[in-house]
C-alpha positions as a Markdown table, in Angstrom:
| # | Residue | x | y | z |
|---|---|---|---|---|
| 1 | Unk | 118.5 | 2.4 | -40.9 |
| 2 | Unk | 119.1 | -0.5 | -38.3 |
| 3 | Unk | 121.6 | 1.2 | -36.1 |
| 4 | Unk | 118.4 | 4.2 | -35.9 |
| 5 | Unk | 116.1 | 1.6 | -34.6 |
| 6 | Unk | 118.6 | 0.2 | -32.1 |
| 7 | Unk | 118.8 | 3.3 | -30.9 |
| 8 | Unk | 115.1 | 3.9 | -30.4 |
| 9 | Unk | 114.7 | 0.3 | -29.0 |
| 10 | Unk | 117.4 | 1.5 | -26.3 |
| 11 | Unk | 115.7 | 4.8 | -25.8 |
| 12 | Unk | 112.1 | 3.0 | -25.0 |
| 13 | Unk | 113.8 | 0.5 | -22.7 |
| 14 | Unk | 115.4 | 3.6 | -20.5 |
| 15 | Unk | 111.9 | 5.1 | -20.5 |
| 16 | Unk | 110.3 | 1.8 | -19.0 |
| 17 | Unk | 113.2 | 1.2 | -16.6 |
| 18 | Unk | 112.6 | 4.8 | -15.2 |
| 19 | Unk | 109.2 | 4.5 | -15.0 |
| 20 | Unk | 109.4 | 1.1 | -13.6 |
| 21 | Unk | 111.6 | 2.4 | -10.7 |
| 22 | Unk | 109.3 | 5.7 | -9.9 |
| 23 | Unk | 106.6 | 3.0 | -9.6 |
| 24 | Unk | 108.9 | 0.9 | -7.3 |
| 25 | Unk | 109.9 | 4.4 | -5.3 |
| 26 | Unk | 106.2 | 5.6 | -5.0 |
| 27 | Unk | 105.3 | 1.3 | -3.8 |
| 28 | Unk | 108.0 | 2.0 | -1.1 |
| 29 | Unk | 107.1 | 5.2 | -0.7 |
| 30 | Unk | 103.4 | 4.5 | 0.3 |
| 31 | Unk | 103.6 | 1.1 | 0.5 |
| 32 | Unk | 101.3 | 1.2 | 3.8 |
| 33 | Unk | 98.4 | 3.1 | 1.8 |
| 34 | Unk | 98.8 | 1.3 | -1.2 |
| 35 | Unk | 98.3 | -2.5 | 0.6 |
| 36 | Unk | 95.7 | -0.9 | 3.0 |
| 37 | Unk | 93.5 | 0.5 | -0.1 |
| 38 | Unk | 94.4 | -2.9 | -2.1 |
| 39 | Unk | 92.4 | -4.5 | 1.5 |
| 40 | Unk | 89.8 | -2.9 | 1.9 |
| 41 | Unk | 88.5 | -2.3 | -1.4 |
| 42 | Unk | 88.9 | -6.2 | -2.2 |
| 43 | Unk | 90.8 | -5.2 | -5.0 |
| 44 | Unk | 92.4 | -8.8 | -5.5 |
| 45 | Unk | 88.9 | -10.3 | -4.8 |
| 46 | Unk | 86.9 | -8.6 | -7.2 |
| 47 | Unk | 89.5 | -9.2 | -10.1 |
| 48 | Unk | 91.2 | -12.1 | -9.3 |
| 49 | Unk | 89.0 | -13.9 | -7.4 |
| 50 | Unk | 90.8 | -14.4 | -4.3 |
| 51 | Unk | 92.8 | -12.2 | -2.3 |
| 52 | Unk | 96.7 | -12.9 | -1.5 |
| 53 | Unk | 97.6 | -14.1 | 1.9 |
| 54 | Unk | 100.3 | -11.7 | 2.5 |
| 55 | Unk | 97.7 | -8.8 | 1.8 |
| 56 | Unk | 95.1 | -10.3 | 4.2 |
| 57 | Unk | 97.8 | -10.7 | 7.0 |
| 58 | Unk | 99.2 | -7.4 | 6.3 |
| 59 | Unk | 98.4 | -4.9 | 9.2 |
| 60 | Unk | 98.0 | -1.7 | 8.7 |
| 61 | Unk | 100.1 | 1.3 | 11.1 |
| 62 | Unk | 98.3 | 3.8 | 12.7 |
| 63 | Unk | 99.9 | 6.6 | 11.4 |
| 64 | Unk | 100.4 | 9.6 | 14.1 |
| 65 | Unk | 98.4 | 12.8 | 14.4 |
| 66 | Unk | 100.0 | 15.6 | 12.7 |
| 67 | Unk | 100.5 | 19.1 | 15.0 |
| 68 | Unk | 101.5 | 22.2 | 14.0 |
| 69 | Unk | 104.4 | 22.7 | 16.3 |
| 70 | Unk | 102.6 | 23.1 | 19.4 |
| 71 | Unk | 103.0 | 21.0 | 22.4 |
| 72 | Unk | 99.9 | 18.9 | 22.5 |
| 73 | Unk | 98.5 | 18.8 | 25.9 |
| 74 | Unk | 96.0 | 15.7 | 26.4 |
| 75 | Unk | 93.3 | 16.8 | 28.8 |
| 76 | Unk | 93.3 | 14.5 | 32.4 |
| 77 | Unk | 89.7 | 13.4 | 32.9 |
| 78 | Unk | 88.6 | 15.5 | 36.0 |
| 79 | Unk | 88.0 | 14.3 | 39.4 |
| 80 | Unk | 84.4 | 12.7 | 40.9 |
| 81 | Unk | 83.1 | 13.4 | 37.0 |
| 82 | Unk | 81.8 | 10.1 | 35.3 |
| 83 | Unk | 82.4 | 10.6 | 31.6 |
| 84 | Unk | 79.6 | 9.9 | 29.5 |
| 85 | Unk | 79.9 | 8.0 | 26.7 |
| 86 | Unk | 76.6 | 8.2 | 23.7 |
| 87 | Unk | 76.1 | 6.8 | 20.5 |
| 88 | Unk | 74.8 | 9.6 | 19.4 |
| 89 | Unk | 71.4 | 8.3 | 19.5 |
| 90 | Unk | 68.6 | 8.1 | 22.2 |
| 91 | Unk | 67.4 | 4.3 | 23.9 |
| 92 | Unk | 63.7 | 4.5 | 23.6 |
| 93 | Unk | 63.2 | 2.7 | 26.4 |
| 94 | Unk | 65.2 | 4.8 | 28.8 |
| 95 | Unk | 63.4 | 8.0 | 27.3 |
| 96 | Unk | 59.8 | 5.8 | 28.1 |
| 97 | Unk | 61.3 | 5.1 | 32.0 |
| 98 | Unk | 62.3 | 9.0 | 32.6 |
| 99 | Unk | 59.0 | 9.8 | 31.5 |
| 100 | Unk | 57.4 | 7.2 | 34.2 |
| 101 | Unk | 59.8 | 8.5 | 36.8 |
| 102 | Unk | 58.8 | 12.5 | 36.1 |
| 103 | Unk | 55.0 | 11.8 | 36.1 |
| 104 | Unk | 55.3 | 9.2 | 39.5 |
| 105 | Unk | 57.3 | 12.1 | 41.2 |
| 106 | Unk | 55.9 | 13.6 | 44.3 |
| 107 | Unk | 55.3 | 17.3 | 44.0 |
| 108 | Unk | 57.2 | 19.9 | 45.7 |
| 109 | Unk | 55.8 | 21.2 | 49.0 |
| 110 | Unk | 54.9 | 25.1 | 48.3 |
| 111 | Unk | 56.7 | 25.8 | 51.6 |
| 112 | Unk | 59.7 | 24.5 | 50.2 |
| 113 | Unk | 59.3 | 27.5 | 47.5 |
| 114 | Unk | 58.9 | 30.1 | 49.7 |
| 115 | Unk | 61.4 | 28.9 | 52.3 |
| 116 | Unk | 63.7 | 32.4 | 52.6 |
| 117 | Unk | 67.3 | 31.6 | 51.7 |
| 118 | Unk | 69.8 | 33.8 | 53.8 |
| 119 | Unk | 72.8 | 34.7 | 51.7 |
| 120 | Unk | 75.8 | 36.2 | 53.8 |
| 121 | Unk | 77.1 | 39.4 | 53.0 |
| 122 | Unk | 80.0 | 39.8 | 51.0 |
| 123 | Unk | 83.4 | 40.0 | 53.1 |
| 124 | Unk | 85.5 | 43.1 | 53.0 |
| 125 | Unk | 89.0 | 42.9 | 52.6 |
| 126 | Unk | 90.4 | 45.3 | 55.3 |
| 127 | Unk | 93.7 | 46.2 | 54.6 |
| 128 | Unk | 96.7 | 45.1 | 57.6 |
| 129 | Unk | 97.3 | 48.9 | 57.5 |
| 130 | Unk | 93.6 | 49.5 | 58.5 |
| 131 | Unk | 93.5 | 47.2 | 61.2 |
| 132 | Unk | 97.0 | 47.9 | 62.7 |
| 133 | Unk | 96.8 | 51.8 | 63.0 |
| 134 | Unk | 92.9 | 52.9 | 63.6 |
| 135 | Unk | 92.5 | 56.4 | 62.7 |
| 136 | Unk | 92.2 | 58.4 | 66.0 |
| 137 | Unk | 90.9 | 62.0 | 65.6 |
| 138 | Unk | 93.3 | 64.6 | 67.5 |
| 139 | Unk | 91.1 | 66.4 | 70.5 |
| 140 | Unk | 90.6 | 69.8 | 69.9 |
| 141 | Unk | 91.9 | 72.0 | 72.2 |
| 142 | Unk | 89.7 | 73.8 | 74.8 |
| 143 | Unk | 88.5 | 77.3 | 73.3 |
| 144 | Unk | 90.3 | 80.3 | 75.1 |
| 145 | Unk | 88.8 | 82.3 | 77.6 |
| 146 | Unk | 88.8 | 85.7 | 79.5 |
| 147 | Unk | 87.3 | 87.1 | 82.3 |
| 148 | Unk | 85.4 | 90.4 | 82.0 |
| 149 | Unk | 83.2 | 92.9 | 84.4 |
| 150 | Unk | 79.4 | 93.2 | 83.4 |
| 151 | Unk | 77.5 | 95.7 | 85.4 |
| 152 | Unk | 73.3 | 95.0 | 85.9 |
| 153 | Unk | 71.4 | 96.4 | 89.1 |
| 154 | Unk | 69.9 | 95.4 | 92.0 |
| 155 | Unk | 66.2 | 97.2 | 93.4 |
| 156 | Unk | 66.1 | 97.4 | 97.3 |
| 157 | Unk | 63.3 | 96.9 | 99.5 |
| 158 | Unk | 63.3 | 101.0 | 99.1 |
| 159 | Unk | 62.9 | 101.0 | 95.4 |
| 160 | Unk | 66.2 | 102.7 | 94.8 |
| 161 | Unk | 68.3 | 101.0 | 92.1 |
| 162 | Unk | 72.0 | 100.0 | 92.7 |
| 163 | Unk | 74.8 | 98.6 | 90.7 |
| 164 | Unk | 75.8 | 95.6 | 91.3 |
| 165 | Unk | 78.8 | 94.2 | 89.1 |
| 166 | Unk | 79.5 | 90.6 | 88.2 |
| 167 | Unk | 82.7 | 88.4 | 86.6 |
| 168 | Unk | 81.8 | 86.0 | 83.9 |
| 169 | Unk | 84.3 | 84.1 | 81.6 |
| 170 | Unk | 83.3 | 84.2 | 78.1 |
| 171 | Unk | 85.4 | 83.3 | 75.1 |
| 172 | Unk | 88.6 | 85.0 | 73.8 |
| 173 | Unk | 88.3 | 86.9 | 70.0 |
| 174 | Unk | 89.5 | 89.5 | 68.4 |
| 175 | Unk | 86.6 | 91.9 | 69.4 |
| 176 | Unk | 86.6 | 91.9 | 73.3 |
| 177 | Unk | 84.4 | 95.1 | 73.8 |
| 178 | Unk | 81.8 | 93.8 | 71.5 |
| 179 | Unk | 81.6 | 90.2 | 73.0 |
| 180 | Unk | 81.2 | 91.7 | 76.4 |
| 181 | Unk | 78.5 | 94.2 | 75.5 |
| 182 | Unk | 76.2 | 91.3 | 73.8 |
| 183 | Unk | 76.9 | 89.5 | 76.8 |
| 184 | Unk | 75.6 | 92.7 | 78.9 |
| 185 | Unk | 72.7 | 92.6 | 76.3 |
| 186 | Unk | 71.4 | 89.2 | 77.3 |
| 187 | Unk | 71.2 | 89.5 | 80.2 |
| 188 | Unk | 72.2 | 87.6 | 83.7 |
| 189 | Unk | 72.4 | 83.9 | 83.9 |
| 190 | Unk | 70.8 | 81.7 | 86.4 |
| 191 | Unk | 74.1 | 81.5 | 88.2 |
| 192 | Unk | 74.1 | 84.9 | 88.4 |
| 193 | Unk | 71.7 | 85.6 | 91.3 |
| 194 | Unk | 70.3 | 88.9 | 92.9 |
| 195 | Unk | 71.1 | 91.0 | 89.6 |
| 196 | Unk | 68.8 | 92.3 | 87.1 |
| 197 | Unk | 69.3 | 94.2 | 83.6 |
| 198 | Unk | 67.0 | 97.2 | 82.8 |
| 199 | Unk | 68.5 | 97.4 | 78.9 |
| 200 | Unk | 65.1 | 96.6 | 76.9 |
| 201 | Unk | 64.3 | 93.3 | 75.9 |
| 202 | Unk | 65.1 | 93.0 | 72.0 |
| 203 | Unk | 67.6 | 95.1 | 72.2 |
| 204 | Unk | 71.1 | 94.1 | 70.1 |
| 205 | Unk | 74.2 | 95.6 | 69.5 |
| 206 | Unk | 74.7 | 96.3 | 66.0 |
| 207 | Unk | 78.4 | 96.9 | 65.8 |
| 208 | Unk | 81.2 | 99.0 | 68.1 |
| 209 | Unk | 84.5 | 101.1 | 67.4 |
| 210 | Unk | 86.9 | 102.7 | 69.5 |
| 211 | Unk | 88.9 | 106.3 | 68.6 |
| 212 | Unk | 90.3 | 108.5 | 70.5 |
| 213 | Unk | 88.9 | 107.0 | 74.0 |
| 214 | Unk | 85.3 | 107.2 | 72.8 |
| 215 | Unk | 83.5 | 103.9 | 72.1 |
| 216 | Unk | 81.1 | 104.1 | 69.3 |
| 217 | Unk | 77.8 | 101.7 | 69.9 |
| 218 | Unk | 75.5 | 101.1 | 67.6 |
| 219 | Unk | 72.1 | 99.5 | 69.4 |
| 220 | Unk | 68.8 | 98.3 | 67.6 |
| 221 | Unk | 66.0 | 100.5 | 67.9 |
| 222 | Unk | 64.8 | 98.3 | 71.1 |
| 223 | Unk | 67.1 | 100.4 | 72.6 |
| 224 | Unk | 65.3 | 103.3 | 72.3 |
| 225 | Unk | 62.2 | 103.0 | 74.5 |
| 226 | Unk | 62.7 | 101.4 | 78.4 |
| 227 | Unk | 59.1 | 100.5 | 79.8 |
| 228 | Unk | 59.8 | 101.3 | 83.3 |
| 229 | Unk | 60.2 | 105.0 | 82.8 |
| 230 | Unk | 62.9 | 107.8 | 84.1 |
| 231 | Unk | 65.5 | 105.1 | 86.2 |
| 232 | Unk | 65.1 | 102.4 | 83.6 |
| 233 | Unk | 66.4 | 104.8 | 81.0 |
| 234 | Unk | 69.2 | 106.0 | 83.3 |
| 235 | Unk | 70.2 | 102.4 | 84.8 |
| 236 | Unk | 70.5 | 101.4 | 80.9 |
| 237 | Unk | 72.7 | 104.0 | 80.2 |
| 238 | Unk | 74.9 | 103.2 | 83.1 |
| 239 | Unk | 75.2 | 99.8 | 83.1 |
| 240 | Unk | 76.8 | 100.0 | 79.1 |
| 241 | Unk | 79.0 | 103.0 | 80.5 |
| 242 | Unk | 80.5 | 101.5 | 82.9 |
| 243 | Unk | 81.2 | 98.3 | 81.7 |
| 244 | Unk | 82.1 | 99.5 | 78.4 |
| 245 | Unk | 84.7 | 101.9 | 80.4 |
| 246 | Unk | 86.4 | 98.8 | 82.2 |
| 247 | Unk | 88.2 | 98.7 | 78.9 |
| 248 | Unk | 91.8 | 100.9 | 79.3 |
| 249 | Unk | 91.5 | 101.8 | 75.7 |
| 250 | Unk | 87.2 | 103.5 | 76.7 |
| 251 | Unk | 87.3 | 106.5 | 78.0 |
| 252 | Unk | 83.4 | 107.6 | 77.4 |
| 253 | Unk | 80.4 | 106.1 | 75.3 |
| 254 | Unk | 78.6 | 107.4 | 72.5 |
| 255 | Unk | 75.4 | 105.6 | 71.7 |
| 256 | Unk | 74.1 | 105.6 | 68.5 |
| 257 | Unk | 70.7 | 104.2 | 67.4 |
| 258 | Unk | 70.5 | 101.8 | 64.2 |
| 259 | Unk | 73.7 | 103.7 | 62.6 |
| 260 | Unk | 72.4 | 107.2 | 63.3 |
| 261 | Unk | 73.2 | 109.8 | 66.0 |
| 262 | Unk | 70.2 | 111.6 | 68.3 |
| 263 | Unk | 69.6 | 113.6 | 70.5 |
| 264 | Unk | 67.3 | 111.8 | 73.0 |
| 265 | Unk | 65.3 | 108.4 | 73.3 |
| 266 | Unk | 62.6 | 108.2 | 75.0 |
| 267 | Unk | 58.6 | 107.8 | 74.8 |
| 268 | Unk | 57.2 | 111.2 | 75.3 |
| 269 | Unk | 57.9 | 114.4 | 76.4 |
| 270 | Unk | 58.0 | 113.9 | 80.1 |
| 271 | Unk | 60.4 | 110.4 | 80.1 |
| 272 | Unk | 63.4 | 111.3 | 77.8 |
| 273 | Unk | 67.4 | 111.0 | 78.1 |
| 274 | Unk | 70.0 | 112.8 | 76.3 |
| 275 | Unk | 72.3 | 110.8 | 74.4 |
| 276 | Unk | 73.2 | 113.3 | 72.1 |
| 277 | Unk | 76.9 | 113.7 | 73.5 |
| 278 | Unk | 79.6 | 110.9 | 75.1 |
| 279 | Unk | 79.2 | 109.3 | 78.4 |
| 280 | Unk | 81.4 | 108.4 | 81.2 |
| 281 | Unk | 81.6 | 106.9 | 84.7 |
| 282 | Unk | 80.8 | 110.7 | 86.3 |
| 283 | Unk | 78.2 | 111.1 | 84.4 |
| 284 | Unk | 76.1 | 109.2 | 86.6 |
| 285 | Unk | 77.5 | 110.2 | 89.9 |
């Protein structure tokens, strides 16, 4: 029965001991917090009635921040910028002088309000390609020409009516004989002195063909009806003929009124002209 007890006496002692050295690992442990709690709580003070010396001298380490991992940057106060320190509450009195200061401030002229503020226009970055190599447009060349024969008339001081043929350069196409029967059409220029052209005024050319030697003209219905009478008709007639003929592909002329074939044109019985078969040159001899 004594030898149980021993052995419970020895048990409880090994219990104390082991608690008695996690207390003395935890002191050493967080022996900073412990002694920094035990000071300012008074601790010693309130039970004891005094506080030890060595806990009054003891100072307490700053203990340093804790990161997670990152580098911690610490920001450089910037340049020319006062830093502004507040308590986090305002001074009456400074809040009473800014109010002095904002009612004895002179007001703002209205000029000053309307003054116009010029802002300059944003910049453009030009490339160095840009400004190196300008864009230059390539001249186009000069339009082609070729020189053709138009035939008008000249009136003596007789009245009779006379041929009189003229060069002019006008522009090369595909359609030669039609570009030089509009250009008969509209008549002379003012470089073109001493000629006239009896064709009617109005009068267009609606489309020509070529087959077989025999040019095919198709004329408005202008064409038709020549104010001056017998020799207007005729002098008409002869100046397309023969200018139409100066071509080595024309042979003759058939004229054709708005698309259709006729006999005559004319304005009455007495002033006619056949045109119901080809022209050529001897046709007017």
């Amino acid at each position: 029965m004594a030898s149980k007890k021993t052995k419970q006496n020895k048990f409880l002692v090994a219990v104390w001991l082991l608690l008695f050295l996690i207390l003395v690992i935890v002191f050493l442990v967080k022996k900073d917090d412990f002694i920094a709690n035990l000071k300012s709580t008074n601790f010693f003070e309130r039970v004891v009635g005094s506080t030890p010396e060595f806990i009054q001298n003891y100072e307490v380490k700053e203990k340093p921040n804790k990161t997670n991992g990152l580098l911690d940057v610490e920001e450089a106060p910037v340049p020319g910028k006062s830093e502004i320190q507040t308590s986090g509450m305002f001074d009456l009195e400074d809040l009473r002088q800014g109010q002095k200061d904002f009612a004895n401030a002179p007001e703002a002229d209205e000029d000053d309000e309307d003054e116009d503020i010029t802002v300059p226009p944003p910049q453009t970055e030009i490339s160095e390609k840009e400004v190196a190599a300008p864009k230059s447009e390539k001249p186009k060349p000069p339009a082609q020409t070729m020189n053709v024969k138009l035939f008008f008339v000249q009136v003596d001081s007789d009245g009779n009516v006379n041929r009189k043929n003229i060069t002019r350069a006008i522009t090369k196409n595909d359609s030669p004989l039609t570009s030089t029967i509009r250009a008969l059409v509209a008549g002379p220029t003012d470089a073109e002195k001493n000629c006239m052209s009896l064709i009617p005024e109005g009068t267009r050319l609606l489309g020509a063909s070529v087959r077989d030697g025999i040019a095919a003209l198709n004329f408005s219905e202008e064409f038709e009806f020549n104010t001056i009478g017998a020799e207007g008709y005729r002098a008409q007639l002869m100046q397309v003929v023969f200018t139409a003929t100066e071509f080595a592909t024309v042979e003759s002329v058939q004229f054709l009124i708005e698309g259709k074939h006729k006999d005559y044109i004319g304005s009455g019985e007495d002033v006619w002209m056949w045109i119901g078969s080809p022209y050529t040159r001897s046709s007017f001899n």
